[in-house]
Backbone bond lengths (Angstrom), bond angles and torsions (degrees), N, CA, C in turn:
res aa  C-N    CA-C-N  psi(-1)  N-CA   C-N-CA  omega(-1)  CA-C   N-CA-C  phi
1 X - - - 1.460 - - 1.525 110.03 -
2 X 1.221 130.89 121.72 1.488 145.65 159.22 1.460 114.82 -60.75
3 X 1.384 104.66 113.68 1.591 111.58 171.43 1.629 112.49 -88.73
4 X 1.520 123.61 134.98 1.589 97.14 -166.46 1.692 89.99 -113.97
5 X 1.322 105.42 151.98 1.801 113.00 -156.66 1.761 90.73 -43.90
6 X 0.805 142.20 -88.35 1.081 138.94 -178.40 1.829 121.46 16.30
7 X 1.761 105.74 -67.32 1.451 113.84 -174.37 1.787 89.14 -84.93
8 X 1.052 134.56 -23.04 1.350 130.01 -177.75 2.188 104.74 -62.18
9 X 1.498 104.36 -47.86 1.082 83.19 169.55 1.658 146.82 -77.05
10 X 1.738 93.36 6.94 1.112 120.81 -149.13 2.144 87.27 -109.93
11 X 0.861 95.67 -30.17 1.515 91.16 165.13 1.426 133.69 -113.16
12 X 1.028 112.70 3.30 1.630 122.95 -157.59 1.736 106.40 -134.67
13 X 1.126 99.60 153.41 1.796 96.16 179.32 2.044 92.40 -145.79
14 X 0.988 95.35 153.24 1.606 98.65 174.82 1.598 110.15 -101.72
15 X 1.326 128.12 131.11 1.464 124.40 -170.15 1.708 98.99 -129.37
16 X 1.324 109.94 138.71 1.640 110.04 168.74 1.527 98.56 -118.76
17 X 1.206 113.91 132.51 1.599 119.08 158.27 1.325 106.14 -100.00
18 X 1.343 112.14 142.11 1.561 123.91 163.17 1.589 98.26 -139.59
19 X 1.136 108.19 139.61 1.491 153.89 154.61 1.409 147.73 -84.88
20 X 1.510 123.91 74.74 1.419 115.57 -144.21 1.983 93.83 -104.05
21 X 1.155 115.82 146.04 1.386 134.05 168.70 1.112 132.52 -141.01
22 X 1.640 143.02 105.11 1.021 143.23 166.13 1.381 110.89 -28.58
23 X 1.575 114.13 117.04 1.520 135.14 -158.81 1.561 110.95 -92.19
24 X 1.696 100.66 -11.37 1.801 105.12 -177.92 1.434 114.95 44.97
25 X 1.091 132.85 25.43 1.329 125.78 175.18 1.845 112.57 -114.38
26 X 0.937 109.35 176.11 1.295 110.13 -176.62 1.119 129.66 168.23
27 X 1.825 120.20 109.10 1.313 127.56 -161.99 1.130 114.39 -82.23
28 X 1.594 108.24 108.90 1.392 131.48 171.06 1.909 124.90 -56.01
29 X 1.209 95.50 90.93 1.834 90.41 -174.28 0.845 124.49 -59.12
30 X 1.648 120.60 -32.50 1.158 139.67 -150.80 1.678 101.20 -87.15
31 X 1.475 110.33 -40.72 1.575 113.36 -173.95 1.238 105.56 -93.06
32 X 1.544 133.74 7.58 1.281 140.02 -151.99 2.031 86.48 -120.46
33 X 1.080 105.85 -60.06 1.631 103.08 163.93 1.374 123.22 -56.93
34 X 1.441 123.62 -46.84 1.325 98.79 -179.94 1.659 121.83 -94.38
35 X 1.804 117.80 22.43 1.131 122.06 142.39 1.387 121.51 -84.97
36 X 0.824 121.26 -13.20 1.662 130.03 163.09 1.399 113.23 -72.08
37 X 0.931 124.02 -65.91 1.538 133.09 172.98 1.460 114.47 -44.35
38 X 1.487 117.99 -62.94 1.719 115.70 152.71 1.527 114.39 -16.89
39 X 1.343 107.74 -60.50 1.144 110.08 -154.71 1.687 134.21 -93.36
40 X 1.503 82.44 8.42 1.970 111.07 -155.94 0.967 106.32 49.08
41 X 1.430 142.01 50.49 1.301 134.38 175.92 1.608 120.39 -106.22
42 X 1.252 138.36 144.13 1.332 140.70 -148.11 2.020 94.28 -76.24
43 X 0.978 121.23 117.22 1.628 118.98 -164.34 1.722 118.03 -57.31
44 X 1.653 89.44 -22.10 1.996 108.61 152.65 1.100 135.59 -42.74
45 X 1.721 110.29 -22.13 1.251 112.66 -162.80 1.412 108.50 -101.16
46 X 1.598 122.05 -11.21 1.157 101.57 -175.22 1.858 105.64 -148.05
47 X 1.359 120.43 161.49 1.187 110.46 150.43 1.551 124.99 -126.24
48 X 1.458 142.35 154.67 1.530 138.52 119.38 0.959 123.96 -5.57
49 X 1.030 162.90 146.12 1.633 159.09 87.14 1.191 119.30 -108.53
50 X 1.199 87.65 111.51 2.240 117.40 170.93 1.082 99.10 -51.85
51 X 1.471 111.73 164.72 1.421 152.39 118.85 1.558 117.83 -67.10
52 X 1.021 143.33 80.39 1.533 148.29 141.92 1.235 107.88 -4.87
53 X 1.184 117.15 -66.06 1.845 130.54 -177.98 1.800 108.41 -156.70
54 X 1.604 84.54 139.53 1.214 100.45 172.05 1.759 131.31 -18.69
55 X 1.732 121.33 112.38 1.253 100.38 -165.54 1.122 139.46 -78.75
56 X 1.554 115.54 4.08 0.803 119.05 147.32 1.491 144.72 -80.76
57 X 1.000 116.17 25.52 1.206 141.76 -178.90 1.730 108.65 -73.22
58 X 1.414 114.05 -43.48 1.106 136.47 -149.52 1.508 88.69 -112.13
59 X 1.127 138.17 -6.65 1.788 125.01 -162.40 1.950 97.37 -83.69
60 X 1.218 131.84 0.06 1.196 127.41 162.27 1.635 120.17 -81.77
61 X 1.601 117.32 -37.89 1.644 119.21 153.24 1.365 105.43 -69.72
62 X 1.571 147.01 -43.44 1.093 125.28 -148.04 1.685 100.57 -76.43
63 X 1.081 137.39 -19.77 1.261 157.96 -139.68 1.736 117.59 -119.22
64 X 1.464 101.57 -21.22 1.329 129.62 167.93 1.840 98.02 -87.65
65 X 1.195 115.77 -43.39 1.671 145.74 -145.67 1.934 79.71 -70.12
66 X 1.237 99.71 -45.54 1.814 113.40 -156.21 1.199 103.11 -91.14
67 X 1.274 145.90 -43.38 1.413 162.37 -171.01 2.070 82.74 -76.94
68 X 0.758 109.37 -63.42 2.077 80.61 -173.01 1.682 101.76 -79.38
69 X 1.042 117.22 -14.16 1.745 88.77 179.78 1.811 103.60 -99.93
70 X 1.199 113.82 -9.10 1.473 115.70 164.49 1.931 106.64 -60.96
71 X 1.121 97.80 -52.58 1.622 102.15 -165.63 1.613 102.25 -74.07
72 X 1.273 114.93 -30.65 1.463 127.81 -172.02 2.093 94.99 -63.65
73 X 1.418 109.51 -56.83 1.448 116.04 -173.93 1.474 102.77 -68.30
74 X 1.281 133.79 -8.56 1.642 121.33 -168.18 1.365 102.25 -122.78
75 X 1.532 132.97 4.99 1.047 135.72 143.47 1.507 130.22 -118.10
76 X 1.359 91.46 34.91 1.623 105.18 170.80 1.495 107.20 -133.36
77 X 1.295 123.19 -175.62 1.541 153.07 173.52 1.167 106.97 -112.76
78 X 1.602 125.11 126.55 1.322 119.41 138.05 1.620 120.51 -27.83
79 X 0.979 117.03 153.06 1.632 132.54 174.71 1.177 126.03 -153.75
80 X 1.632 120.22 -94.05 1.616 111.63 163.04 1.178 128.17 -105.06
81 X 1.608 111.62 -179.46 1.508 99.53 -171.78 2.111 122.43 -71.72
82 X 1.489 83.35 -21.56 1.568 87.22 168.52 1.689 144.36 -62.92
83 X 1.435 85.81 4.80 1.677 104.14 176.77 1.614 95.89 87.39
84 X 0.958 143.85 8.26 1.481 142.62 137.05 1.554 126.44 -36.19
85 X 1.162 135.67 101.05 1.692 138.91 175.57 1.546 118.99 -89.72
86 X 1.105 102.39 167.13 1.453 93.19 178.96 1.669 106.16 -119.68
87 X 1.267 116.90 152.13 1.697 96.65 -171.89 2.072 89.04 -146.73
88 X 1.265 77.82 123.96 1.855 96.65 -173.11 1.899 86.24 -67.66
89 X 1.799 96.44 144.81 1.380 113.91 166.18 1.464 95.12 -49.53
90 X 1.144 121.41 -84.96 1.428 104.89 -154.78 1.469 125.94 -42.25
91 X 1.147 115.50 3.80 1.673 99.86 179.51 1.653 90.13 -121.65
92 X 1.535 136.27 31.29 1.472 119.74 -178.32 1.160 101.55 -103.51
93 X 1.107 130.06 -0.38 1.816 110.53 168.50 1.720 110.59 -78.88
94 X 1.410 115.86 -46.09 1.368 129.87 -158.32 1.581 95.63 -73.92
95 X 1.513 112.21 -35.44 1.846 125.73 -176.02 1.677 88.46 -64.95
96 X 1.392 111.89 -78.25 1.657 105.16 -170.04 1.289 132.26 -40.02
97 X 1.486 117.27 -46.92 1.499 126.17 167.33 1.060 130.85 -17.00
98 X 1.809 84.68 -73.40 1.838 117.91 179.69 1.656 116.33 -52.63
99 X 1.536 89.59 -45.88 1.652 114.80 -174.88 1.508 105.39 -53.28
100 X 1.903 114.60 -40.62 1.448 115.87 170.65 1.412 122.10 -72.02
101 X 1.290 109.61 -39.52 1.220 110.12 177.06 1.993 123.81 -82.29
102 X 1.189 97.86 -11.40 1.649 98.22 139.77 1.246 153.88 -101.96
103 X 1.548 100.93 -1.50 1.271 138.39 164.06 2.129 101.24 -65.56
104 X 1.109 99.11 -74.50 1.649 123.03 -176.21 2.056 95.71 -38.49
105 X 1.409 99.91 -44.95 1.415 103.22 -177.39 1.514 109.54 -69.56
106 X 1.025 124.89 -36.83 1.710 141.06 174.25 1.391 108.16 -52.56
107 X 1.244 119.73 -55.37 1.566 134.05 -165.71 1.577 82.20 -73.60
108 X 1.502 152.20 -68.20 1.477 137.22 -141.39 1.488 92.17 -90.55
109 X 1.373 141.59 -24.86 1.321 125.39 148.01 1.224 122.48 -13.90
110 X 1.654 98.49 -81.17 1.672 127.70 -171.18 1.695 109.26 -63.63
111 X 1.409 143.75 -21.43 1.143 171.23 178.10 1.525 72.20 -79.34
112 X 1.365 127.47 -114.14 1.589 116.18 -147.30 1.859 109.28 -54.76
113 X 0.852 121.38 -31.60 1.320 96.80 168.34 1.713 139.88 -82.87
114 X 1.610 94.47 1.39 1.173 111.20 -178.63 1.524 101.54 -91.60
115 X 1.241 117.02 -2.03 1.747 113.55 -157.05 1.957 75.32 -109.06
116 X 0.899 140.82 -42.12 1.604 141.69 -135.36 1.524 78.73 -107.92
117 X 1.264 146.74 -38.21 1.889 133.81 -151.51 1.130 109.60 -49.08
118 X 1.805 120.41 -32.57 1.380 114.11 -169.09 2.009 111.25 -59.45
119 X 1.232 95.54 -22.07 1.271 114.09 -165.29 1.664 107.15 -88.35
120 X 0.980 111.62 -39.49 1.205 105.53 -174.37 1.925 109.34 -86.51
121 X 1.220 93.60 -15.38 1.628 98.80 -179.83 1.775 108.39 -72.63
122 X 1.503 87.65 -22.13 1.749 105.63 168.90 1.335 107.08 -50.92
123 X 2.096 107.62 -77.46 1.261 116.40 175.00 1.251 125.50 -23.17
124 X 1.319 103.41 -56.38 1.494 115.43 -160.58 1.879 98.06 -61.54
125 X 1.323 107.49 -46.98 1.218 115.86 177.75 2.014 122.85 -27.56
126 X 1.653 83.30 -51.55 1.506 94.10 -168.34 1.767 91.52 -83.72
127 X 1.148 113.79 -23.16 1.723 102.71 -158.68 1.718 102.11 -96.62
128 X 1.130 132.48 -7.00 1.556 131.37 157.38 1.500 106.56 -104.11
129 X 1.472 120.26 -13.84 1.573 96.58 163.29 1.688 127.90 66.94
130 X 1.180 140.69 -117.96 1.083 148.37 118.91 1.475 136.75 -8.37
131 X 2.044 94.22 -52.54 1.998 94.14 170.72 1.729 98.64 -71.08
132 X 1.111 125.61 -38.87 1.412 121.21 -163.15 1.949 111.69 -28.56
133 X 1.355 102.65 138.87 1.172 112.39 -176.33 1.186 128.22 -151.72
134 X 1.734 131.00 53.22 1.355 134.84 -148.52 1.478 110.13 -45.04
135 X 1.071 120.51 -8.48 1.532 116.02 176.61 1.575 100.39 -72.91
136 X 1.336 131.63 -44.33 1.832 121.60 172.44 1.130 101.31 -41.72
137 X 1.374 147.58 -23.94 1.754 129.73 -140.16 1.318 91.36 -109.28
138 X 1.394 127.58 143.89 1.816 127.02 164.02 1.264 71.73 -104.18
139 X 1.575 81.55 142.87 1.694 121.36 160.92 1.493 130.73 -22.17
140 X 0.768 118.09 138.55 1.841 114.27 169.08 1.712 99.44 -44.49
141 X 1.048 120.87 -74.62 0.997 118.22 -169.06 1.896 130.32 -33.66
142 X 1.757 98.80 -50.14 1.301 87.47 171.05 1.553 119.91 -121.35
143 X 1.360 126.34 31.75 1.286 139.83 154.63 1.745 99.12 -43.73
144 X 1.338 128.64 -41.21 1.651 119.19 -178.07 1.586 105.55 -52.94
145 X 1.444 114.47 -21.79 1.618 113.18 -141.60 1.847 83.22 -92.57
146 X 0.975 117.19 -38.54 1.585 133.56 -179.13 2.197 108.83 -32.37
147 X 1.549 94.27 -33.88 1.446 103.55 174.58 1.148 115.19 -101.63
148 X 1.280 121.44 172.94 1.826 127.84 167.70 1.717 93.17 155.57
149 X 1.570 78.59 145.83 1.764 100.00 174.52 1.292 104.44 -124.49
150 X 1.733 114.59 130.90 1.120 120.22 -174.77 1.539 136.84 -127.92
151 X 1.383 139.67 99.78 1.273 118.49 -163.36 1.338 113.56 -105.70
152 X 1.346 134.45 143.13 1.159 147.79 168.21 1.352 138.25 -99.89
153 X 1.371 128.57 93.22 1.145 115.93 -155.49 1.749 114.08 -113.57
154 X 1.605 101.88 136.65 1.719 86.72 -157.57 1.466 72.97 -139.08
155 X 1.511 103.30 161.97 1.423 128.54 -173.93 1.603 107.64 -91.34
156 X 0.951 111.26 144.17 1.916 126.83 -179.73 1.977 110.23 -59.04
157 X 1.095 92.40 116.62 1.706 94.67 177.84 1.705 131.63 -43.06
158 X 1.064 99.75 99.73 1.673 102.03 -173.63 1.111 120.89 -86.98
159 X 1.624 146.17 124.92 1.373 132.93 -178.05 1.434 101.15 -86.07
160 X 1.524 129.90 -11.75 1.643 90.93 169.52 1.468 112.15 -75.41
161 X 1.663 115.60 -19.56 1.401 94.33 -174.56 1.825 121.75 -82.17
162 X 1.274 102.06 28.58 1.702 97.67 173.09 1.510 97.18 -98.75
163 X 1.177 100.63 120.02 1.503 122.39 177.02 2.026 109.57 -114.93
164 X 1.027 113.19 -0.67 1.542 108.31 168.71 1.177 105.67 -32.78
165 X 2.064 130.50 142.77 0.846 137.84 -160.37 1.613 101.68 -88.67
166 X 1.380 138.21 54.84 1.540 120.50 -162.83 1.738 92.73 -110.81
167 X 1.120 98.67 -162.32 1.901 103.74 174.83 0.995 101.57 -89.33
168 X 1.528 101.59 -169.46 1.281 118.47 -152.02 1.541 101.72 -94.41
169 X 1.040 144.48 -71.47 1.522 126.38 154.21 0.872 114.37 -22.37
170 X 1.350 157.00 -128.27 1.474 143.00 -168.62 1.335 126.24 23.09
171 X 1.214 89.54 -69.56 1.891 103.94 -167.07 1.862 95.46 -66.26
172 X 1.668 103.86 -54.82 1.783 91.38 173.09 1.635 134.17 -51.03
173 X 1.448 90.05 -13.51 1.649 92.11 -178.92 1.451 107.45 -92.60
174 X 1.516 111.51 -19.89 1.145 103.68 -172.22 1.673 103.05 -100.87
175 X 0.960 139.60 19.79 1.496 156.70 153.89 1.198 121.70 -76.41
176 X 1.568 102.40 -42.25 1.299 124.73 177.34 1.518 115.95 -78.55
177 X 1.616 129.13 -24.21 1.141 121.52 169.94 1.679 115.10 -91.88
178 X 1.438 112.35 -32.60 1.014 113.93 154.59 1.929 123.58 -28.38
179 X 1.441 104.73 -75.08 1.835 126.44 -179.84 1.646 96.45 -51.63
180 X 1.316 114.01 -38.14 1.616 107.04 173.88 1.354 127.50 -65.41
181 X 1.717 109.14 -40.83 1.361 126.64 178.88 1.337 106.08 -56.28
182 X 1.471 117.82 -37.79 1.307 111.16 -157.18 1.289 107.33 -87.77
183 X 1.335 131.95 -39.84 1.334 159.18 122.80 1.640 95.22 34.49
184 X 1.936 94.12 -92.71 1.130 129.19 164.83 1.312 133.24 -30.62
185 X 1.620 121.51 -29.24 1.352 126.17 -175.28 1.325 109.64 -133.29
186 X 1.777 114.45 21.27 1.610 125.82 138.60 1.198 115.55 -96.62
187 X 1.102 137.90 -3.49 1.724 152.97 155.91 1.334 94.32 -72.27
188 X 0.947 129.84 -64.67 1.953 113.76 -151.48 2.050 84.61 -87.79
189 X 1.222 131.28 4.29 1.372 126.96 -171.61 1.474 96.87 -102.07
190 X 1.390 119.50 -25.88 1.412 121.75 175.24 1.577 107.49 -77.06
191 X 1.689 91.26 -62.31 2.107 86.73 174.11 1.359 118.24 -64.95
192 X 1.188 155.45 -2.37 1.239 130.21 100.45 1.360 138.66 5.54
193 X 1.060 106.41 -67.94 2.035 120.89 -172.51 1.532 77.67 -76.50
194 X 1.302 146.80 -53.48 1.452 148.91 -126.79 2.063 87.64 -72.69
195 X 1.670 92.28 -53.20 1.222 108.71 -145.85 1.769 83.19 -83.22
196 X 0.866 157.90 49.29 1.161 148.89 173.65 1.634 109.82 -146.98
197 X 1.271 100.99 -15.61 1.768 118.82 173.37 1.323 102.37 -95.20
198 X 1.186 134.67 -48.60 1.403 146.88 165.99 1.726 107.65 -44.14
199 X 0.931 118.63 -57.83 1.361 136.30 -175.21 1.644 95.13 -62.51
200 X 1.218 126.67 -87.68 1.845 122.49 -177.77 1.170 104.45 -27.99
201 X 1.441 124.98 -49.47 1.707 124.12 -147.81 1.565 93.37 -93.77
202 X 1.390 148.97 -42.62 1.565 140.29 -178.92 1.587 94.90 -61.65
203 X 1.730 122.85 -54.25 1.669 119.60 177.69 1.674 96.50 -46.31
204 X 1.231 141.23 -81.80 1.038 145.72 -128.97 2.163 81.75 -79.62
205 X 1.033 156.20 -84.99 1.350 136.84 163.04 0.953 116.46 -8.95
206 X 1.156 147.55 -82.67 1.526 145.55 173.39 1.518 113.16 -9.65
207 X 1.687 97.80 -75.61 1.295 120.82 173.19 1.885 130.38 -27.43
208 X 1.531 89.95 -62.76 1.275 120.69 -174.30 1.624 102.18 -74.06
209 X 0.997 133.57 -38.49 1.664 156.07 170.15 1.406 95.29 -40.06
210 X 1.499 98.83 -73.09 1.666 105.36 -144.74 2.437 100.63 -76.05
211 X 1.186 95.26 -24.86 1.253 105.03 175.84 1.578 130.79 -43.80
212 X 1.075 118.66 122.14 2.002 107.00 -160.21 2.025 89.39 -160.99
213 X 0.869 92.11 145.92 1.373 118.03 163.05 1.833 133.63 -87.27
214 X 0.967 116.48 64.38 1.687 107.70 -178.94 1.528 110.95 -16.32
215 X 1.544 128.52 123.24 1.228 148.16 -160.80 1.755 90.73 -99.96
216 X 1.030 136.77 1.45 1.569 127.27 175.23 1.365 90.41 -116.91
217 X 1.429 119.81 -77.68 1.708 130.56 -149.42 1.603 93.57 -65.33
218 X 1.612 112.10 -41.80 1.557 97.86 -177.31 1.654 104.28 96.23
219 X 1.260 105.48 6.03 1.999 104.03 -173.79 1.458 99.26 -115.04
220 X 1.416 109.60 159.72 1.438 136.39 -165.47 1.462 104.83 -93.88
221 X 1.648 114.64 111.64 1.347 105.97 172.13 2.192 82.53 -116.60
222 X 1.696 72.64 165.27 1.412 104.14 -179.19 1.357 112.98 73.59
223 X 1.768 119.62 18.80 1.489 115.56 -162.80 1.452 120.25 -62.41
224 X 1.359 117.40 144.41 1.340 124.04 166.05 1.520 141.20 -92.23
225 X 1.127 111.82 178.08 2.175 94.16 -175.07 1.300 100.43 -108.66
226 X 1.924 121.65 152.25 1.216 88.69 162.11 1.222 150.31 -86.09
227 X 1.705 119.97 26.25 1.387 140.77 153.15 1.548 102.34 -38.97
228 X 0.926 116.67 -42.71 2.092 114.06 -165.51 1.728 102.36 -55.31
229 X 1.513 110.56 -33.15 1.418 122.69 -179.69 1.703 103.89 -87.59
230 X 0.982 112.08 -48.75 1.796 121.27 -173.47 1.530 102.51 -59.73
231 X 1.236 120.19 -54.13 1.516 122.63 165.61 1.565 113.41 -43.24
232 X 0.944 131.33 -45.11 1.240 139.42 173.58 1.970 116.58 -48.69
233 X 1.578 76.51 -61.91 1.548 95.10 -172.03 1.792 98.06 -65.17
234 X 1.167 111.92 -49.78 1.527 112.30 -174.62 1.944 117.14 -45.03
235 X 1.432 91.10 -48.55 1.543 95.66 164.15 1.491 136.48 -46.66
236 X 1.436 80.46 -68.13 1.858 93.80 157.00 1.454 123.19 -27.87
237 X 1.029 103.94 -75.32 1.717 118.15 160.85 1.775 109.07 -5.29
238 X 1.672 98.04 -87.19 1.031 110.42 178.43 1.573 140.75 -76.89
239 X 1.276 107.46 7.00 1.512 124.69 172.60 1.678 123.65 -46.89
240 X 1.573 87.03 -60.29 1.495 106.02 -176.17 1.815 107.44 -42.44
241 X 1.473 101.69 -57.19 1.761 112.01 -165.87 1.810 87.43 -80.83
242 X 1.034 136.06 -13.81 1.672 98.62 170.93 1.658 113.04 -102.96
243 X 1.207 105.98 -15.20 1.391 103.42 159.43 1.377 130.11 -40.35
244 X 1.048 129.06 84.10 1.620 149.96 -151.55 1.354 121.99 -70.72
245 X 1.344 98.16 -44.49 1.317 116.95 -176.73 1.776 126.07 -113.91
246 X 1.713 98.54 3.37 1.542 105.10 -177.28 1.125 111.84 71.90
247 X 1.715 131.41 35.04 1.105 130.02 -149.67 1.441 97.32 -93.41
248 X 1.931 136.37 135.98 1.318 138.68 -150.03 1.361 95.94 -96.80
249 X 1.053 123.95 -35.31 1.570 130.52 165.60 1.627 118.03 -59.66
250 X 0.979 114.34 -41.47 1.161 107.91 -174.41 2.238 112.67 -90.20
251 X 1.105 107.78 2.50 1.215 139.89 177.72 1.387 104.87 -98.44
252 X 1.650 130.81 -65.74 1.334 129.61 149.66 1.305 125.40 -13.97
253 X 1.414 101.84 -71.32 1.718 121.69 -168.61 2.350 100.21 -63.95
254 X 1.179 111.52 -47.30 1.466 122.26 171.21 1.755 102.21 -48.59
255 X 1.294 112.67 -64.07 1.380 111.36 -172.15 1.813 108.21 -47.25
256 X 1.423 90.01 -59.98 1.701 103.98 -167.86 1.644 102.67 -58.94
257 X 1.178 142.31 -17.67 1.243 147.22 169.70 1.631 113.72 -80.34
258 X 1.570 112.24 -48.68 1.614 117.57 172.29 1.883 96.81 -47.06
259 X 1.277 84.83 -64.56 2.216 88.58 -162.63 1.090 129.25 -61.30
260 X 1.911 105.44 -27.79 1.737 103.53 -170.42 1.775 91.40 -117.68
261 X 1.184 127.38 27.25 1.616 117.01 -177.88 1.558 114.17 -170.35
262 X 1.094 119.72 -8.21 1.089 103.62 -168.64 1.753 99.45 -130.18
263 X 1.407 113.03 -13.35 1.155 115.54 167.59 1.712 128.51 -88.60
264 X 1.571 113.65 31.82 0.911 116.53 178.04 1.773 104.74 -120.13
265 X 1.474 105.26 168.88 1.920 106.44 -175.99 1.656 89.18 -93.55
266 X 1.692 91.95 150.11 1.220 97.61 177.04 1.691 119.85 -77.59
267 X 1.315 105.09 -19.06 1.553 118.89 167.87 1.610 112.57 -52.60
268 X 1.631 104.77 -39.12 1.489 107.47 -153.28 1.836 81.56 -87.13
269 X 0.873 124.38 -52.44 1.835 133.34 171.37 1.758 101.60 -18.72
270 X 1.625 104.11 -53.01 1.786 97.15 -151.65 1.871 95.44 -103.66
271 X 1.402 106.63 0.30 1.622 109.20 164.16 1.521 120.45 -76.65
272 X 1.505 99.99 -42.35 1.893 112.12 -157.99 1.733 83.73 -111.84
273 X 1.589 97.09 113.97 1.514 123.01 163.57 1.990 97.57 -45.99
274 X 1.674 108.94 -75.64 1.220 126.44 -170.33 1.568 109.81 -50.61
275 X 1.439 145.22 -39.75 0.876 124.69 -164.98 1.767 104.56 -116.70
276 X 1.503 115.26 27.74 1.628 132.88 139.65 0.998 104.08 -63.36
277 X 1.831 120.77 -86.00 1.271 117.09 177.92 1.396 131.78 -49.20
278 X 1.580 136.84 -13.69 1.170 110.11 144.23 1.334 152.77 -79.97
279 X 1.521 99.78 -21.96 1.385 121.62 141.17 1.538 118.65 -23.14
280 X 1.523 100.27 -68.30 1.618 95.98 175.09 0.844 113.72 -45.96
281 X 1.242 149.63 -93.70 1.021 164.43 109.81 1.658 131.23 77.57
282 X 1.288 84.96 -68.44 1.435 105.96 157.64 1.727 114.18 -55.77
283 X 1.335 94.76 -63.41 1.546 122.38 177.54 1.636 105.24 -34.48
284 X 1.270 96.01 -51.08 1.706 113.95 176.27 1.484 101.60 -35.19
285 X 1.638 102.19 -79.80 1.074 119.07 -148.94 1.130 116.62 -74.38
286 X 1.894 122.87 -13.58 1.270 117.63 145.88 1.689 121.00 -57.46
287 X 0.376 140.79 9.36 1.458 137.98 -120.27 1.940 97.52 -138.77
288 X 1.698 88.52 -62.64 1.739 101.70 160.51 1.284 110.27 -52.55
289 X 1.757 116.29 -52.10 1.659 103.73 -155.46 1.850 110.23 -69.38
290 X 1.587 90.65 -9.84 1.762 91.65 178.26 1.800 110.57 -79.20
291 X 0.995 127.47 -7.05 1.430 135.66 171.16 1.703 99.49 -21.68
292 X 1.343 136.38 159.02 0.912 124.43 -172.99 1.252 175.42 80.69
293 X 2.070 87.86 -47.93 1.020 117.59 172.83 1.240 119.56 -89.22
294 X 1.102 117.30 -34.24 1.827 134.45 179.34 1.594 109.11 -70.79
């Protein structure tokens, strides 16, 4: 089904997340030259880079850092090359929520490590020794400013709304590349969704494939989790709302995955020899009809 820019702006909004984190690193010139010099080596060829503080220090933001741009990429569309997504109305209430409530988790991250830095700038003190260099460290004070989570939300490019005062050719051509662009970057927003259905269902084949039971010992080699099925089902879920364009195929391929693969227990999967292999199978043959699409 063809969305024409029009209902595209009428369902869709474009969102960028950015994510900023003090990176604690810091290229040492000073130790970066006189390993060069040791070594007669051209001082071009190489650099230092510290650790500020321990890296694990930071694995409670970095981990917060991943949890919103994980959820941010699995309820969005590719779009442009600038790291811009596109995120269909129907999925922006359930996207924003989450987005706050992993956002909210980000900020009490950055809150406990912002309360402890004086301390760890200590650590760091005793544990580089020699590299130590209080000039790397911003201040207590604005080390908070070092973080922030940010979303941007901008509306989908419309060629009736270019109103620049030019002639009349002009402006049609430039309407016209516009209606193409957009065209163009609901195709690679579909193969996207394509390539992410493709991706569960070859893992979940693989999986299910390589899986066998030792016929003496009675033990499970090649075992699987039941995530291999939950992944499945989780998709499902969200198909409907990123489906962009109401696309019947890609609605097809969701159904035929709910009924012949994803509605089975993964227990009952790694018990019954016979209904693995049809599983596969099925799986397969979804799998073919996606040829193309990915």
């Amino acid at each position: 089904m063809t969305t024409t820019p029009i209902a595209l702006g009428e369902r869709a909004m474009l969102v960028n997340l950015s994510v900023s984190i003090w990176s604690a690193r810091k290229h040492d010139i000073r130790i970066s030259d006189k390993v060069a010099a040791e070594h007669g080596a051209d001082r071009s060829m190489g650099r230092y880079a510290k650790h500020l503080i321990p890296r694990e220090l930071l694995t409670a933001v970095n981990a917060a850092n991943s949890a919103l741009r994980d959820h941010h990429n699995l309820n969005t569309l590719a779009w442009g090359d600038d790291g811009t997504r596109i995120l269909p109305a129907a999925n922006y209430l359930g996207y924003q929520q989450h987005q706050q409530t992993l956002e909210d988790k980000f900020g009490r991250a950055v809150r406990d490590f912002v309360a402890s830095y004086p301390d760890y700038v200590e650590t760091a003190r005793k544990a580089l020794n020699g590299l130590f260099d209080p000039r790397d460290y911003p201040a207590p004070t604005q080390i908070a400013a070092k973080f922030a989570v940010r979303r941007h939300f901008m509306p989908v490019a419309q060629p009736d709304d270019f109103r620049v005062r030019l002639g009349d050719a002009q402006v049609a051509r430039i309407r016209a590349e516009i209606e193409a662009r957009n065209a163009e970057l609901v195709q690679n927003a579909n193969r996207d969704l394509w390539q992410r259905v493709h991706e569960v269902t070859t893992r979940l084949v693989d999986r299910l494939s390589a899986f066998e039971v030792d016929p003496i010992a009675g033990t499970r080699l090649h075992p699987f989790r039941d995530s291999l099925i939950e992944n499945v089902r989780a998709l499902l879920e969200i198909m409907p709302r990123l489906n962009l364009t109401d696309d019947a195929d890609i609605e097809r391929v969701r159904h035929d995955l709910a009924s012949k693969v994803a509605c089975h227990d993964p227990e009952a999967l790694r018990e019954d020899r016979t209904l693995r292999a049809e599983v596969v199978d099925a799986a397969s043959t979804i799998l073919a009809q996606m040829e193309g699409y990915c």
